[in-house]
C-alpha positions as CSV (number, residue, x, y, z in Angstrom):
1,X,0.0,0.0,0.0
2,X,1.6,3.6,-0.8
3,X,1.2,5.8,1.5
4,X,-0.4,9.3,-0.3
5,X,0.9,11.8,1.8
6,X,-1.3,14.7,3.2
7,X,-0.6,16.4,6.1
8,X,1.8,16.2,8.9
9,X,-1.1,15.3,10.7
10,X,-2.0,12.0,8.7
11,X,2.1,11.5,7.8
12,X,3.3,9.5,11.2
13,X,0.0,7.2,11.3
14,X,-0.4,6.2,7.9
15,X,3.4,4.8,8.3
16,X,2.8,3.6,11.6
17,X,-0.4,1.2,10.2
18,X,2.5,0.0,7.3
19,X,4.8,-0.6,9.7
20,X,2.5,-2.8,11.6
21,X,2.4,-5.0,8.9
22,X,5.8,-6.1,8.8
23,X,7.1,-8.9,11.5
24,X,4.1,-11.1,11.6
25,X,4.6,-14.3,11.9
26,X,8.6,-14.1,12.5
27,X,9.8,-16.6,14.8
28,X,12.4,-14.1,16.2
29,X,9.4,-11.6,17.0
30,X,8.9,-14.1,20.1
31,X,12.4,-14.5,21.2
32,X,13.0,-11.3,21.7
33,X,9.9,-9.6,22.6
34,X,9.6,-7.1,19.7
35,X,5.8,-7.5,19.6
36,X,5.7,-5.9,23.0
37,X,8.3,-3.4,21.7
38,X,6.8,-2.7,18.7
39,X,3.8,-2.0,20.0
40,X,4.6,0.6,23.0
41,X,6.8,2.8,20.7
42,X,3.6,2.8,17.9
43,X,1.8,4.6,20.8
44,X,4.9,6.8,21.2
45,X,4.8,7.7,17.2
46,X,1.1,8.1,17.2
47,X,1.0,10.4,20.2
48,X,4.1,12.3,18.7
49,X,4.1,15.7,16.2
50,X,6.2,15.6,13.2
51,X,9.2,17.7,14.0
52,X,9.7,21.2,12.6
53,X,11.7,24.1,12.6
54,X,9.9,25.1,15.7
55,X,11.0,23.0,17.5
56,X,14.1,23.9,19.1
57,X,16.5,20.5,18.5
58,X,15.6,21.4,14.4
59,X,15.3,25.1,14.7
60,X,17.8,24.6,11.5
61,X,16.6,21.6,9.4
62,X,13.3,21.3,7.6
63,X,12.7,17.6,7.4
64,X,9.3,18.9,5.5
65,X,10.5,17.8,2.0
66,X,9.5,14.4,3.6
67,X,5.8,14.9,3.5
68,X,6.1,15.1,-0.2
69,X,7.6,11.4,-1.1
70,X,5.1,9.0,-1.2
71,X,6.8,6.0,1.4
72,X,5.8,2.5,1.5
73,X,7.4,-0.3,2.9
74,X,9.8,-3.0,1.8
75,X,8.0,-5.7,-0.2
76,X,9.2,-9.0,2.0
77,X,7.8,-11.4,-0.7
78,X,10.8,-11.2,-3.1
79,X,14.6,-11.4,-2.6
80,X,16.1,-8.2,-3.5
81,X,17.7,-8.9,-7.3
82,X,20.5,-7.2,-6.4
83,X,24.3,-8.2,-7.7
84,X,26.7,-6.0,-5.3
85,X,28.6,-5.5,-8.0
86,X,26.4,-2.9,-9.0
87,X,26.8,-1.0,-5.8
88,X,30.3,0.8,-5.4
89,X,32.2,0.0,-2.2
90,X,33.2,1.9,0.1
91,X,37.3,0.6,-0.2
92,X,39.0,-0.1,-3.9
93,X,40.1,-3.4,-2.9
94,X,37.3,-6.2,-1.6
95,X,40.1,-7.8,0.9
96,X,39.9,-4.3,2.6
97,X,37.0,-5.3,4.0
98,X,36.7,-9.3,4.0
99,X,34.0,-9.8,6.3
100,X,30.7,-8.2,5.4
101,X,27.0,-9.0,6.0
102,X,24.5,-6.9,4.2
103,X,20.9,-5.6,4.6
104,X,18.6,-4.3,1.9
105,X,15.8,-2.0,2.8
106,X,16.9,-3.3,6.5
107,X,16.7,-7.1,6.4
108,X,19.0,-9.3,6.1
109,X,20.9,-10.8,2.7
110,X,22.4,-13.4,3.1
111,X,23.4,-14.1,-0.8
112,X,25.0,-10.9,-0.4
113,X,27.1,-11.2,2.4
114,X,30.6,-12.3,3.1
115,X,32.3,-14.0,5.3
116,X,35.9,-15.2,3.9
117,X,36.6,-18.7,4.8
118,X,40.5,-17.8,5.2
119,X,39.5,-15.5,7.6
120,X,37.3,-17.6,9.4
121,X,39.8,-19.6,11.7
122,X,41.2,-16.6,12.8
123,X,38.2,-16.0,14.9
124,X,36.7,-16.5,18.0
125,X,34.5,-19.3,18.3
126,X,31.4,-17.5,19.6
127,X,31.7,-13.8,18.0
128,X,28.8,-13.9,15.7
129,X,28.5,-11.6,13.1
130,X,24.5,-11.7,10.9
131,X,21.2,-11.1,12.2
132,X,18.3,-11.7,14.6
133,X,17.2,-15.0,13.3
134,X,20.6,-16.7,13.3
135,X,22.2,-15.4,16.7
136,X,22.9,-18.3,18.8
137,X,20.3,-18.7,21.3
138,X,23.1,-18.5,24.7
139,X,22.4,-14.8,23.0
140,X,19.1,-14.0,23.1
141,X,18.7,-12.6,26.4
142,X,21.4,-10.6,26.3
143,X,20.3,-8.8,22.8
144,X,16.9,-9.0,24.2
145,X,18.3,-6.8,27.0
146,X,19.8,-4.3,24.6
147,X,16.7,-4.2,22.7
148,X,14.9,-3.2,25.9
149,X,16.4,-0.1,26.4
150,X,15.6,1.6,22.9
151,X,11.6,1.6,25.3
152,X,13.9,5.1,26.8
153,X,13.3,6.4,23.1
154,X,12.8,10.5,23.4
155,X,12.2,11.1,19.5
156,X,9.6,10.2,16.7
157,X,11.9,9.1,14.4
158,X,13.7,6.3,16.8
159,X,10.2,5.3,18.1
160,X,9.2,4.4,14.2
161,X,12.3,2.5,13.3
162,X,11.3,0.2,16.4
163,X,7.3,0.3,15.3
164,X,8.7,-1.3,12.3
165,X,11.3,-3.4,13.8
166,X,11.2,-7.1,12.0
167,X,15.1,-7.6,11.6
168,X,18.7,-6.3,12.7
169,X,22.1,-6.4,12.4
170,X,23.9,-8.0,15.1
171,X,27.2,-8.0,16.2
172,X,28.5,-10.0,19.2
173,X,32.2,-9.9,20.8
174,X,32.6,-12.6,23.3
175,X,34.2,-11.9,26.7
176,X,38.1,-11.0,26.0
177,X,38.4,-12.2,22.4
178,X,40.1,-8.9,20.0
179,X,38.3,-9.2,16.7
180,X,41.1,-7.9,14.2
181,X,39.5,-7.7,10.7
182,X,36.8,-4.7,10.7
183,X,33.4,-6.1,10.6
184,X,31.8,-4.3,7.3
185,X,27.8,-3.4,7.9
186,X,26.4,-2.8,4.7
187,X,22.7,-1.2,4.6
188,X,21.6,-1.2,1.1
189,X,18.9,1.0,0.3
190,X,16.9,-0.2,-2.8
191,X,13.4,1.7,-4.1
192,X,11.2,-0.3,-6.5
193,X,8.4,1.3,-8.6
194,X,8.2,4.0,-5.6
195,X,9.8,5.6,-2.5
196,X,10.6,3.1,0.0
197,X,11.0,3.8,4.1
198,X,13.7,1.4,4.9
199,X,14.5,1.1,9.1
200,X,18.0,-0.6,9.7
201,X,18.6,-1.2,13.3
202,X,22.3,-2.5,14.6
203,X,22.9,-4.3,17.4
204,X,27.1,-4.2,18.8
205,X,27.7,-6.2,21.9
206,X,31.3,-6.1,23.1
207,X,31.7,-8.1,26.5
208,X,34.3,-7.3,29.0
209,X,38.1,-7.2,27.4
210,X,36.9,-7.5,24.2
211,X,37.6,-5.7,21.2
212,X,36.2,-4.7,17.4
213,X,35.9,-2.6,14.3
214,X,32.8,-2.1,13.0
215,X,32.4,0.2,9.6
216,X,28.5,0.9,9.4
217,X,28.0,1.7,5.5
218,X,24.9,3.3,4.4
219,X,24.1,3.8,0.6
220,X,21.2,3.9,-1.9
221,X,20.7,1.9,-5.3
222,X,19.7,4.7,-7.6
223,X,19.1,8.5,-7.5
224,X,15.2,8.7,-6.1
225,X,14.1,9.9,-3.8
226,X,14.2,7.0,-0.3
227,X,14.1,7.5,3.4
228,X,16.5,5.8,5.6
229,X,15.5,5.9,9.3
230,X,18.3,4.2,10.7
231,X,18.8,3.0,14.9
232,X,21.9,1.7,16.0
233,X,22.8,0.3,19.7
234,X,26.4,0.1,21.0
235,X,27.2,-1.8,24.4
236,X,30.8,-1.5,25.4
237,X,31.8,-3.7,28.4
238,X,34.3,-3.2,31.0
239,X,37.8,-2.7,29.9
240,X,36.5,-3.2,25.6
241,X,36.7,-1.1,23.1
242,X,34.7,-1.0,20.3
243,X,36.1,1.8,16.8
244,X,33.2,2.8,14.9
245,X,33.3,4.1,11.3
246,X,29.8,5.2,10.3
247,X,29.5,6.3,6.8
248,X,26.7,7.6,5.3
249,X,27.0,8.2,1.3
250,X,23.2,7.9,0.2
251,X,22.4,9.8,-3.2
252,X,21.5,13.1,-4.0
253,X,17.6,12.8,-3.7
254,X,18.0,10.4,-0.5
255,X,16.5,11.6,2.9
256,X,18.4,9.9,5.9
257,X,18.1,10.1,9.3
258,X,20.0,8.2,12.0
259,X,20.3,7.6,15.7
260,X,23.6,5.8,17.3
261,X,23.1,5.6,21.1
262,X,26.3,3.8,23.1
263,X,26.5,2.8,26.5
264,X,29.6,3.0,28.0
265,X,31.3,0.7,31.2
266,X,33.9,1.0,33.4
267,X,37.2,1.2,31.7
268,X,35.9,1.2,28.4
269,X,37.1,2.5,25.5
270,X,34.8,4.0,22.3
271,X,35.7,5.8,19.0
272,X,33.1,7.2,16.5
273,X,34.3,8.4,13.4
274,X,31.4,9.7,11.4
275,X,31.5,10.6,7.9
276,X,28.7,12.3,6.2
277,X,28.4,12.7,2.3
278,X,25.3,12.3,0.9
279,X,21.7,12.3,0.7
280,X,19.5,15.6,0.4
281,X,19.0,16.1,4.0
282,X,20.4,13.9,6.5
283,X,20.8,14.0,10.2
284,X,22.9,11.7,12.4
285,X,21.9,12.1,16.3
286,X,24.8,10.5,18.4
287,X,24.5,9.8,22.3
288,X,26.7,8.5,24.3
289,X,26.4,7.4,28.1
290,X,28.9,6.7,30.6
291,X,28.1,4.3,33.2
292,X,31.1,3.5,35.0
293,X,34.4,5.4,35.7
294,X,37.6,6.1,33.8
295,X,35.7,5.7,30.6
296,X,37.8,7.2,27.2
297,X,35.1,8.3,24.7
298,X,36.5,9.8,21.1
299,X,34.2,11.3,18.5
300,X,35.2,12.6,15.1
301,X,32.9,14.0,12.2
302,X,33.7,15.2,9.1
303,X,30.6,16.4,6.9
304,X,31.7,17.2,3.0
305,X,28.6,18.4,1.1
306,X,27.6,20.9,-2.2
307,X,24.6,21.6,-4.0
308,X,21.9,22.0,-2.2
309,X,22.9,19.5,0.5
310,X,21.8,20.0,4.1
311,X,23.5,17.8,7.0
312,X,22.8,18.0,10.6
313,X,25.3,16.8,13.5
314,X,23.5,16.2,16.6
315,X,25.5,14.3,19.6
316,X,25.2,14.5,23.4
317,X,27.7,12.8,25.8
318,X,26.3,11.9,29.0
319,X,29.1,11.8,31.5
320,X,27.8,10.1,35.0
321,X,30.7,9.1,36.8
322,X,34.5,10.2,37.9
323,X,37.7,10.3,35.2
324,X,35.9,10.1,32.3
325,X,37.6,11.4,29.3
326,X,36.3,12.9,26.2
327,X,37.7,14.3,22.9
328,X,35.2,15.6,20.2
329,X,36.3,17.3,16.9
330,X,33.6,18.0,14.1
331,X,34.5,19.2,10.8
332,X,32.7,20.2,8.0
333,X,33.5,21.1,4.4
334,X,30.7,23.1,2.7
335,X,29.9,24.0,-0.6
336,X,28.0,26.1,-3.2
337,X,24.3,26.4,-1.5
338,X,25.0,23.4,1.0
339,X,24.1,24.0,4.4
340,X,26.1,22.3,7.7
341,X,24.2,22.0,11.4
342,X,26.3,21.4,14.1
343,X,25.3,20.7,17.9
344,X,27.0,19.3,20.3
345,X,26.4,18.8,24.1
346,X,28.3,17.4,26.8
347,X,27.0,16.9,30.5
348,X,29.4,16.7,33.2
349,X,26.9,17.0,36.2
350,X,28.1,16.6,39.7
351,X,28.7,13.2,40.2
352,X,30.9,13.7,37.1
353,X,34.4,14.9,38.8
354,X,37.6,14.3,37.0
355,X,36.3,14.9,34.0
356,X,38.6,15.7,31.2
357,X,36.7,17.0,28.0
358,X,37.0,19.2,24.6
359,X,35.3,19.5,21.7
360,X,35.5,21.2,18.6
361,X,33.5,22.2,15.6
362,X,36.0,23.8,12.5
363,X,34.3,24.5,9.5
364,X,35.4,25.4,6.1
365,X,33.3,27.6,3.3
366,X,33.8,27.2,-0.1
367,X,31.6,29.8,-1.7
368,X,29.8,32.4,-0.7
369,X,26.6,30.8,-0.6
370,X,27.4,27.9,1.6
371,X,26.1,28.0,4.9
372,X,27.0,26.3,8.3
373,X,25.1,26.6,11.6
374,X,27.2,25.5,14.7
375,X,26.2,25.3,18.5
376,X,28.8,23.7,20.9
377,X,27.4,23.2,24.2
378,X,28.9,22.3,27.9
379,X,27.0,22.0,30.5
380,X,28.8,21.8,33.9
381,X,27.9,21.6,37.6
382,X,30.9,19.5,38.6
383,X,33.4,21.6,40.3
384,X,36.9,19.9,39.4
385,X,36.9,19.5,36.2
386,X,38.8,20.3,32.6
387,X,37.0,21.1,30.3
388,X,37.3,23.0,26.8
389,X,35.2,24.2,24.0
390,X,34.7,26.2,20.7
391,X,34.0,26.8,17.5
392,X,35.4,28.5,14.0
393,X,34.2,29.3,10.6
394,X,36.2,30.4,7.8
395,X,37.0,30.8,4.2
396,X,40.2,29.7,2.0
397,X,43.2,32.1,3.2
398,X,43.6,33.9,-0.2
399,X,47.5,34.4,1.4
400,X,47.5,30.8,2.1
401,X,46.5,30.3,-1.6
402,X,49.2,32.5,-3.0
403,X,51.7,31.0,-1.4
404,X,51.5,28.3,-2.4
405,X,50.5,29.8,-5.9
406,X,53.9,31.0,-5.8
407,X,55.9,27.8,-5.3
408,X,54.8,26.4,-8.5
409,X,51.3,25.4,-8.5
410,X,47.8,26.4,-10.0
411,X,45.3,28.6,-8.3
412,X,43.3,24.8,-8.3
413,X,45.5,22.7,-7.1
414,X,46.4,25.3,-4.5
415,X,42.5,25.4,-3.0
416,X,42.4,21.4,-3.4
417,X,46.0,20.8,-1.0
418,X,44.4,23.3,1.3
419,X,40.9,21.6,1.5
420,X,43.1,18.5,1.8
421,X,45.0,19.5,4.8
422,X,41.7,20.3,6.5
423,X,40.0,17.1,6.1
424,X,43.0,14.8,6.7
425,X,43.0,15.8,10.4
426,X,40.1,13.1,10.4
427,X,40.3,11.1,7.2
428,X,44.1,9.7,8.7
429,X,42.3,8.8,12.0
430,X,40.4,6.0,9.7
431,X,42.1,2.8,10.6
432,X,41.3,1.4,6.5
433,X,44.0,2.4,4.5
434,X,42.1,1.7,0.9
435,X,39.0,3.5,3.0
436,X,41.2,6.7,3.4
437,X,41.9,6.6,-0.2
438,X,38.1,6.7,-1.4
439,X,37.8,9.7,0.9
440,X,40.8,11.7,-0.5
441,X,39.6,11.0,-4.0
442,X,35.9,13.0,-2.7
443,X,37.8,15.9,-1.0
444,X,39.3,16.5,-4.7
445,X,36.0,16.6,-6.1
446,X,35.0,19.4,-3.9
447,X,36.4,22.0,-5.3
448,X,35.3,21.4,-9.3
């Protein structure tokens, strides 16, 4: 059934009554209670307004151009004829990234996924990598668990993924066992005749003294318009660390919005690096919360957009407890009419002492017309504490440029080595050599 948008009024429950139809009758649904879940955060949706630039956590994104694509949900009856070679990776060489499992439209494909039988040895036992239906049942209460605390959802958008939640990506790291070889997520959006609404949710579980790399890949068969609405749940055990690449290269007409919400323990280490560079409008909200002490928590962005692109940086680190550590740097390389959003919060309330945190948003303007909105944010009521902020917005140093000019090169390539130098600050934190390659190639488009 398409849905034939009206009104932000009708908008919400007409997807909420699709999305009720998916999940019946899947075996999982009972082994880890989604019926229950699904059906508490439909109430959430239906009692919820679509957002808009009223309201103050999207005073500078209009998600309105939504109301005008006419969303239905994935058809479940047919495999997805799909060859991956038809969708470009994110890394020129396949061994970069050995170990994949794919979803289209957010459920599992298994004909498209990977898992390298050379590689296979090399791994624990236990770790599973695939998705709700094949996790090994010792499992199953634990990801229940996890599940259980998406019910502490405070937006529409998470509460609809989970209305609609049939199938997810899972991800488990058994107690002290270091995973090497990055584990590649790949979330394959794929319209048919019309717009689709495709929800991925992601499930990472590293148990105490564990370790993993996980490269969360989002992308779009096509230029039409599609609406990603993706969820993704990180749990990172005492003394594990878990690095996260998220990467989100949707096309031109895409709209995406994501939620990545991490739990911290004691002792634990986490690393985000997000990279955003497509889609029309997209949005990534990024939470983190510390519950234990001595916690290290690392998060870098780096947003590369033109057109008429708009992309929005939300993330909020809750810190809880003593000697927690945080280092945040958001960068964002902006274009022609493309417009940047970024705001980020960090809480170091009372209980919080020790704390030893900085962020920083540095954006770059390539024309006169681009456009970047930027709100760093501390909130502090510890009294022993470090803590640092700030913010910059600039242009291309035309003396920069002629010096360089002046040592031999063109006016172009002079602009191109500068926008370079800005975005390697985060591009060489990328622990995928052939992954930091792709990205250098986009920073040269930027400029032409």
């Amino acid at each position: 059934m398409i849905t034939q948008v009206a009104n932000r009024e009708t908008f919400l429950p007409e997807l909420v009554n699709q999305c009720r139809k998916l999940g019946k009758g899947k075996r999982e649904g009972c082994a880890y209670g989604l019926k229950d879940l699904r059906d508490a955060a439909a109430e959430y949706v239906l009692g919820s307004k679509f957002p808009t630039t009223r309201d103050e956590e999207w005073r500078f994104t209009d998600i309105s151009p939504l109301l005008e694509i006419p969303l239905q949900v994935p058809d479940l009856t047919h495999e997805p004829n799909l060859a991956l070679s038809s969708l470009t990776l994110p890394v020129s060489a396949k061994d970069a990234l050995p170990l994949r499992v794919v979803f289209v439209n957010g459920y599992y494909a298994p004909q498209l996924s990977t898992m390298e039988a050379s590689l296979l040895p090399t791994l624990a036992m236990e770790f599973f990598a695939g998705n709700l239906s094949n996790a090994p049942g010792n499992y199953h209460a634990r990801i229940r668990e996890l599940l259980n605390q998406e019910q502490q959802y405070n937006d529409v958008f998470t509460a609809l993924n989970i209305t609609g939640l049939a199938d997810a990506a899972v991800v488990y790291v058994p107690k002290n066992q270091q995973i090497e070889t990055p584990i590649h997520l790949l979330f394959i959006t794929m319209p048919g005749e019309t717009p689709v609404l495709a929800q991925p949710h992601c499930l990472v579980i590293a148990e105490s003294g564990s370790s993993v790399s996980i490269v969360e890949d989002f992308a779009v068969i096509g230029n039409i318009a599609t609406f990603t609405n993706a969820v993704t749940q990180i749990w990172v055990g005492e003394n594990a660390a878990v690095n996260h690449i998220r990467l989100q290269r949707e096309g031109r007409e895409a709209i995406h919005v994501g939620r990545s919400a991490i739990a911290q323990s004691r002792d634990s280490r986490y690393t985000c690096n997000a990279i955003s560079l497509g889609g029309k409008i997209s949005r990534h909200n990024l939470e983190v919360f510390q519950t234990g002490e001595q916690t290290e928590t690392t998060v870098n962005g780096l947003t590369m957009i033109a057109g008429e692109q708009l992309s929005d940086t939300h993330s909020a680190i809750n810190l809880s407890k003593p000697h927690g550590t945080t280092r945040q740097l958001h960068k964002c390389i902006v274009a022609d009419k493309a417009h940047a959003v970024f705001n980020g919060k960090v809480f170091v309330p009372q209980a919080a002492q020790l704390t030893d945190a900085a962020q920083l948003n540095r954006n770059l303007l390539l024309s006169p017309k681009a456009r970047v909105d930027t709100k760093p944010q501390l909130e502090i009521t510890a009294d022993n504490v470090k803590c640092s902020h700030g913010a910059t917005v600039s242009q291309l140093d035309a003396e920069e440029v002629f010096y360089l000019q002046s040592r031999g090169l063109n006016e172009n390539d002079s602009r191109n080595l500068l926008i370079n130098a800005f975005a390697a600050e985060i591009i060489n934190k990328l622990p995928i050599p052939s992954l930091r390659e792709t990205l250098y190639s986009v920073v040269k488009q930027m400029e032409r």
